[in-house]
N, C-alpha and C positions, 0 to 999 in steps of 0.2 A: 787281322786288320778290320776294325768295324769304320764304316763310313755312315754318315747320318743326313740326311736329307729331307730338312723337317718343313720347309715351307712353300707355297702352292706357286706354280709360273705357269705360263702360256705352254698348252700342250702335255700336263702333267693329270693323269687322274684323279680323281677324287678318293679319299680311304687314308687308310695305313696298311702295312704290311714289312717283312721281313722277307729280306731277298739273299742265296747263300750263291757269291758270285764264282766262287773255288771251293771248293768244300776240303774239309781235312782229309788228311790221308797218308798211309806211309806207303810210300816208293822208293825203292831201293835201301832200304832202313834208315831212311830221314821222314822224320814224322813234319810234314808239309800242311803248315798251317792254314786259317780260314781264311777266304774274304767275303765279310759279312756285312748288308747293309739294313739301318732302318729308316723308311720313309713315311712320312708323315704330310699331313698339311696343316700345320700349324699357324696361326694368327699371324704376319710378318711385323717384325718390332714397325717403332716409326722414328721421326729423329728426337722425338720427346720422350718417347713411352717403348719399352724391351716389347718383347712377343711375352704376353701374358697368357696364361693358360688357362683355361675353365678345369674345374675336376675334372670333367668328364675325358681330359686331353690327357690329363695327367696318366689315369688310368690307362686309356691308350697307349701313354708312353711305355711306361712299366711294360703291360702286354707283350709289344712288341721286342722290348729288350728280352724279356725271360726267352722271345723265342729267340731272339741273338745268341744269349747267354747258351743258348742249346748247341746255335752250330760252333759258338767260340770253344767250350771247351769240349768240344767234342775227342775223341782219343780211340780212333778207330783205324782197323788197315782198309777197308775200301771202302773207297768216297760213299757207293751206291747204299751205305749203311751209317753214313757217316752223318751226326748232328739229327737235323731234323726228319731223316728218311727213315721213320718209325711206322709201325701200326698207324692206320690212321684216327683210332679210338684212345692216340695217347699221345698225339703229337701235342695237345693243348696244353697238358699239364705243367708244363714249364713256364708258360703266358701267361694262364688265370690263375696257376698259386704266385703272382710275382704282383699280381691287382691289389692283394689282403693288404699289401704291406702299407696299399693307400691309404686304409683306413687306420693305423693304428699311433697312437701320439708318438711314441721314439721314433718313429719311422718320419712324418709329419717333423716333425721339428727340427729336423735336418735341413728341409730343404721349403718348405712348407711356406713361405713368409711375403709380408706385404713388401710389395717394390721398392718401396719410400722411406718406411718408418722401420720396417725388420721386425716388426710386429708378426708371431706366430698366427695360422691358422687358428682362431678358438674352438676346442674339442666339440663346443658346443654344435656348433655349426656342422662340423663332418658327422657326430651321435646323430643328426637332423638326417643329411644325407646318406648313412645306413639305415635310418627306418623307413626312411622313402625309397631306397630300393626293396624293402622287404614289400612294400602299398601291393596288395591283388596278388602275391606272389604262388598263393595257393592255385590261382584258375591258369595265373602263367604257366606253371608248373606241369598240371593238366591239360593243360594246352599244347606244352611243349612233348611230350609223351603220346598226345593221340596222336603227334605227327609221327613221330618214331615208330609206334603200333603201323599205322599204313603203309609207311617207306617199307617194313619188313611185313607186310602183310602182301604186297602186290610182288617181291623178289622173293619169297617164301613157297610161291606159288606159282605153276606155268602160266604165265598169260591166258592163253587159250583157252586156260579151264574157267577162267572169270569170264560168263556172259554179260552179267550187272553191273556195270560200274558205282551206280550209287547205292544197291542192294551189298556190294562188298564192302564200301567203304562204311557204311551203315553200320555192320558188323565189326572192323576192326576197330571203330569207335567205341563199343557197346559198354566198356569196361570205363572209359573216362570221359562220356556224354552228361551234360548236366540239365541240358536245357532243350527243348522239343525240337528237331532239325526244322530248319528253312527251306519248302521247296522250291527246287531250281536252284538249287547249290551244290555243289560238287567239290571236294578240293582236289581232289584226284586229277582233275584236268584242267588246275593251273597251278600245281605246286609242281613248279621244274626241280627240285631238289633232289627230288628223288626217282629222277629219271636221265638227271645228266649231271655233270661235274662229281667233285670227287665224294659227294655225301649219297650216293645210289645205296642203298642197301647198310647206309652208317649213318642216318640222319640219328639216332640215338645216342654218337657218338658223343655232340651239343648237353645232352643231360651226363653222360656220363662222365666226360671229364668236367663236369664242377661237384662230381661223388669223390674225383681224386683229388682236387684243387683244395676241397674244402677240407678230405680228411687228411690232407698233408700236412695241408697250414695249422691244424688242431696240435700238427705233432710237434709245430714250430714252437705256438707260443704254450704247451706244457713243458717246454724247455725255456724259452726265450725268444724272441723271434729276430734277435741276431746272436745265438747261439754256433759258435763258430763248428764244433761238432755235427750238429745236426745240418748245418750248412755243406759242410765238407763229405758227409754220409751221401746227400741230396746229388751232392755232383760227381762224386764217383759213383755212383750206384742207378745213377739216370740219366745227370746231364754229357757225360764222360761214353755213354755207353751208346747212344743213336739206335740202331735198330738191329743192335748184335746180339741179343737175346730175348728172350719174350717176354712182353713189358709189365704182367703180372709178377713175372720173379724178381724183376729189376725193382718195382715197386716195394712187395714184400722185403725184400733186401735193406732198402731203406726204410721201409718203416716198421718192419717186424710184425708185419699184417696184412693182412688182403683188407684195401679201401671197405667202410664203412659209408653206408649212406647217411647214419646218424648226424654226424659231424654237418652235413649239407641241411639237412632239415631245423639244426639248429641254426646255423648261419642264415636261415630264409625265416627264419621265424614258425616256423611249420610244430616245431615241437620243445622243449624249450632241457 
């Protein structure tokens, strides 16, 4: 059962997310299916105008469906492995390869269209908004990675043995520093990331799965990217499996390869 809960009222959080309210599972040898929610805050219609969606909502939507799609077909015997209770360096990969599909015209012209007239998205416009996510993507990039160097540089290491805090983090920067540090900065003593919730010692995780996102989706459209094969590969061999195996082989299984960073560098513009 997927339940959807897309617009914002009194006493509701701010975000999206995907909530798995029974998870799959077989008990007694009846496979007991999910109850899945995704919640959103979407624009509320009004009595002229539906709930219209920016891109940027759309893409959310997606998101969170691929992580539906994970606990719906899930097909496992205990819950506590069941759907989304994977590695946590691979729960994304079902969310952010499900984003691609934003960008591409067959996908687009399904659903894609003006309220009024039924007028498609023009390509023009979305080619605009993939080159504008690629804007600075290089220093993101590097940005995004010195934090993953420090998350694993401070858990890597006994606390105790670090006397400097900014003499350490100096260091685990050194590899992707571009510009002369700022005294009196420190990120180390206000990045909570990576000292509390579930990213302590996986903040890497954030680059890594858009290394699997990207090189999946590569593997979509050298087929088709609603090639019903490689769709049906994708869910038994990932979406079907939740955290009963180790999610390199699940991976390799479906794509007949260990992830390729290539594929992400292309999609970022980084290499062509």
């Amino acid at each position: 059962v997927l339940y959807a809960d897309f617009h914002p009222r009194p006493g509701k959080r701010n975000g999206a997310w995907m909530t798995s309210y029974k998870p799959q599972m077989i008990k007694e040898g009846k496979n007991i299916r999910p109850h899945i929610s995704i919640v959103c805050n979407f624009t509320k219609p009004t009595p002229s105008k539906p709930s219209l969606l920016t891109f940027n909502e759309v893409t959310t939507l997606f998101h969170e469906f691929g992580h539906a799609l994970h606990g719906m077909l899930a097909n496992t015997t205990y819950p506590g492995l069941s759907g989304t209770s994977v590695y946590w360096d691979f729960v994304e990969l079902p969310s952010q390869v499900l984003e691609n599909w934003c960008y591409e015209k067959e996908a687009l012209e399904l659903f894609a269209k003006h309220y009024e007239t039924g007028e498609v998205i023009p390509m023009e416009l979305v080619n605009k908004i993939k080159e504008s996510s690629t804007f600075m993507e290089g220093l993101a990039t590097l940005r995004q990675l010195s934090f993953g160097f420090l998350d694993l540089s401070w858990h890597a290491h006994s606390p105790d043995s670090i006397e400097n805090v900014k003499a350490h983090e100096k260091e685990a920067f050194k590899d992707t520093s571009l510009y002369p540090e700022t005294e009196e900065t420190c990120m180390s003593t206000s990045f909570s990331h990576i000292f509390q919730g579930g990213y302590s010692a996986g903040y890497y995780s954030y680059k890594w799965a858009e290394v699997l996102d990207a090189d999946a989706f590569e593997f979509f459209k050298e087929n088709g990217i609603f090639n019903s094969q490689i769709a049906t590969a994708f869910k038994e061999h990932v979406l079907s499996k939740g955290g009963t195996e180790n999610p390199m082989e699940l991976y390799k299984r479906f794509r007949g390869q260990e992830p390729k960073p290539e594929a992400l560098l292309r999609r970022a513009g980084l290499i062509k």
